[in-house]
Wavefront OBJ file of the C-alpha trace (Angstrom):
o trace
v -124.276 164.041 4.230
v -126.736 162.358 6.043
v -127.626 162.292 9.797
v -128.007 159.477 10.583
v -128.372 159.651 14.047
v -131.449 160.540 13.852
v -131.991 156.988 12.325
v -129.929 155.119 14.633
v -128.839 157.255 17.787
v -125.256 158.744 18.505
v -123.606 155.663 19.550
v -123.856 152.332 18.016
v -122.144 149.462 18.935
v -119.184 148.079 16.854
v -116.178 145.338 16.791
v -112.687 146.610 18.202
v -110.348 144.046 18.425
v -112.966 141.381 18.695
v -114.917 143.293 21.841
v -118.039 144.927 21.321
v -117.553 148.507 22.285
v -119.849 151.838 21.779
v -119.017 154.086 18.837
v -120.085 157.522 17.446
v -122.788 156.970 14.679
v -120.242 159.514 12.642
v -118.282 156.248 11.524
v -121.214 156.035 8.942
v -121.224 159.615 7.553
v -120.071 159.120 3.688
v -120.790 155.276 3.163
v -123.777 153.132 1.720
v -125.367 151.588 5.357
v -127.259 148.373 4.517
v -129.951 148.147 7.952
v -129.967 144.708 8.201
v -133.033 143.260 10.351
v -132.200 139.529 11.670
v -132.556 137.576 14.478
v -130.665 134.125 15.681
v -133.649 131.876 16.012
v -134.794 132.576 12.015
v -133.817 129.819 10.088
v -133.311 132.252 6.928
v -131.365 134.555 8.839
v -128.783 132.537 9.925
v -128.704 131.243 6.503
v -128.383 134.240 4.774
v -125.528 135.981 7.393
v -122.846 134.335 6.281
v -123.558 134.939 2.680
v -123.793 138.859 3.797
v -121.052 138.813 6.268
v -118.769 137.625 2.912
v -119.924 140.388 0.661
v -119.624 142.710 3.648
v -115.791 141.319 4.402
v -114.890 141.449 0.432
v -116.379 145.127 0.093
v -114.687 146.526 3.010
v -111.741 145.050 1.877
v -111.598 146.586 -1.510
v -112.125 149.963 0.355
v -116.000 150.444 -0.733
v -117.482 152.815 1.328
v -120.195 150.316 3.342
v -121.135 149.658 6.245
v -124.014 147.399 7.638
v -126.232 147.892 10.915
v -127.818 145.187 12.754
v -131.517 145.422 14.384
v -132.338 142.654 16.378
v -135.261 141.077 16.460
v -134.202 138.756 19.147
v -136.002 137.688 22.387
v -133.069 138.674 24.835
v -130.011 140.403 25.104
v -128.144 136.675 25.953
v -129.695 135.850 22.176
v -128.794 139.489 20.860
v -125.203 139.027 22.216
v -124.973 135.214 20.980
v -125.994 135.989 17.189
v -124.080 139.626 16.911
v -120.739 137.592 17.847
v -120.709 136.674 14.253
v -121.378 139.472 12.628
v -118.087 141.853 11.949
v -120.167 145.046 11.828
v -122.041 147.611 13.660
v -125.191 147.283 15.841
v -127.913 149.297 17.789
v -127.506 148.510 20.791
v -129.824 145.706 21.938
v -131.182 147.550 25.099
v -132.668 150.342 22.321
v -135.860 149.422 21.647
v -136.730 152.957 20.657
v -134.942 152.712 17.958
v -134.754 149.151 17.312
v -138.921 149.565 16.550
v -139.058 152.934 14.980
v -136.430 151.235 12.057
v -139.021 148.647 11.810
v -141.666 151.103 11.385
v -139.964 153.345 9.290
v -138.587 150.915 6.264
v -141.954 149.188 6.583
v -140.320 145.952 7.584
v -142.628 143.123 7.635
v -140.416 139.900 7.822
v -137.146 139.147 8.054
v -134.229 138.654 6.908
v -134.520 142.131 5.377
v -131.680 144.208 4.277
v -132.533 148.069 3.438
v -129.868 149.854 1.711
v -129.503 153.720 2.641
v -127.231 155.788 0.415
v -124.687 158.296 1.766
v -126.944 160.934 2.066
v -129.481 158.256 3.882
v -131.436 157.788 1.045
v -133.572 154.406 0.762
v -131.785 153.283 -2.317
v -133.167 149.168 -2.185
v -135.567 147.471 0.556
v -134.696 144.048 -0.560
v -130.888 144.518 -0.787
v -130.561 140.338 0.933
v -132.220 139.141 -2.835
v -129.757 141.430 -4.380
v -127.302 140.256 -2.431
v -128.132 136.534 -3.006
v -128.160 137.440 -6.896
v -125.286 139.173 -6.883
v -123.035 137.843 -3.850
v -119.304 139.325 -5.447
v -121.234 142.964 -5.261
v -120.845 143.742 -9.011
v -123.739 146.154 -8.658
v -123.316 147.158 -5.191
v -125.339 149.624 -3.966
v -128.005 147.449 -5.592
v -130.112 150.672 -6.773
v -133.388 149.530 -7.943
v -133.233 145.738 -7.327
v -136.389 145.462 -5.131
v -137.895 142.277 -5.717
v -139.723 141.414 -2.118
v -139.793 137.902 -0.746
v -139.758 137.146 3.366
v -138.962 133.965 5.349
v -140.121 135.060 9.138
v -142.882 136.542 9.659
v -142.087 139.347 12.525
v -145.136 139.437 15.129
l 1 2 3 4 5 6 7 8 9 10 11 12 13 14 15 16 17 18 19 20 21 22 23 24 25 26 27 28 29 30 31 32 33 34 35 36 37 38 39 40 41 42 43 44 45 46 47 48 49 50 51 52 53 54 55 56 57 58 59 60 61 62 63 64 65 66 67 68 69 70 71 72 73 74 75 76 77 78 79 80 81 82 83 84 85 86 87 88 89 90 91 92 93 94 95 96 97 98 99 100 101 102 103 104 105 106 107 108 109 110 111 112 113 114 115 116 117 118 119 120 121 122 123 124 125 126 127 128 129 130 131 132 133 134 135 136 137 138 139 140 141 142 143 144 145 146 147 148 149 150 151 152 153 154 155 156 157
C-alpha cells in the first residue's frame, strides 16, 4: 500500500454533506488517485472538469476504487474555494503550498489541465490521464495504464 502522505500530507480536504471539511489522507490507501492540477481562470480546465467530474461520479458509483486530488493552481484562496465548490472530490488544502509545488515538481507538470494517475501502491501509472479521459470518458480502460499522449492548454508560470 502506498503512503501517500508523503505525497499529499495527512489531512486533505474533502466533501461531507456538501461542506468542505479536513480528512485523513488514509481515505486513499487501496484506490487509483488521479492528481488532478487545475485552476478556475484556465479556459481548458473548466472545460475539461465537468467531463472528469462525470467519469469521477460514474466510477465511484459503480464502486471502482478511485479517487481524484485537486492542486490548485489558483491565485487566491477566494478563487481556490470558488472553483473546488464544483468538484465532488478531495483537495490539498489551498493554504499548502509545500505541497501544492513539490506535486508540481515531482510529476514534472508543465501546463495544465493535467491529470496524473497513481496506482494503489502510488505508482505513476499515466501523466496524461485528462486525454485518456477525453478518449475514453465511460472509463472502459480505467486506470488508463500506458495512454500517455502529452498535449497542454495553460502554460503554468
Amino acid at each position: 500500500m502506498a503512503e501517500f502522505s508523503n505525497l499529499f500530507g495527512q489531512r486533505i480536504l474533502a466533501k461531507r454533506d456538501g461542506k468542505q471539511t479536513e480528512v485523513s489522507v488514509t481515505e486513499l490507501d487501496g484506490k487509483y488517485v488521479g492528481v488532478y492540477f487545475s485552476a478556475h481562470w484556465c479556459p481548458p480546465c473548466r472545460a475539461f472538469t465537468p467531463l472528469l467530474r462525470k467519469t469521477y461520479n460514474l466510477q465511484t458509483a459503480l464502486g471502482k476504487p478511485f479517487e481524484i486530488v485537486f492542486v490548485s493552481s489558483d491565485r487566491s484562496q477566494e478563487e481556490f474555494e470558488s472553483y473546488y465548490d464544483e468538484m465532488p472530490w478531495k483537495a490539498i488544502p489551498y493554504s499548502e503550498t509545500t505541497y501544492r509545488s513539490a506535486l508540481g515538481r515531482r510529476f514534472g507538470v508543465m501546463g495544465i489541465p493535467t491529470l496524473v494517475m497513481l496506482s494503489p501502491e502510488g505508482h505513476v501509472v499515466n501523466t496524461n490521464a485528462r486525454t485518456a479521459i477525453i478518449r475514453d470518458p465511460e472509463a472502459s480502460r480505467f486506470p488508463w495504464e500506458g495512454e500517455e499522449e502529452r498535449y497542454f492548454c495553460c502554460v503554468l508560470q
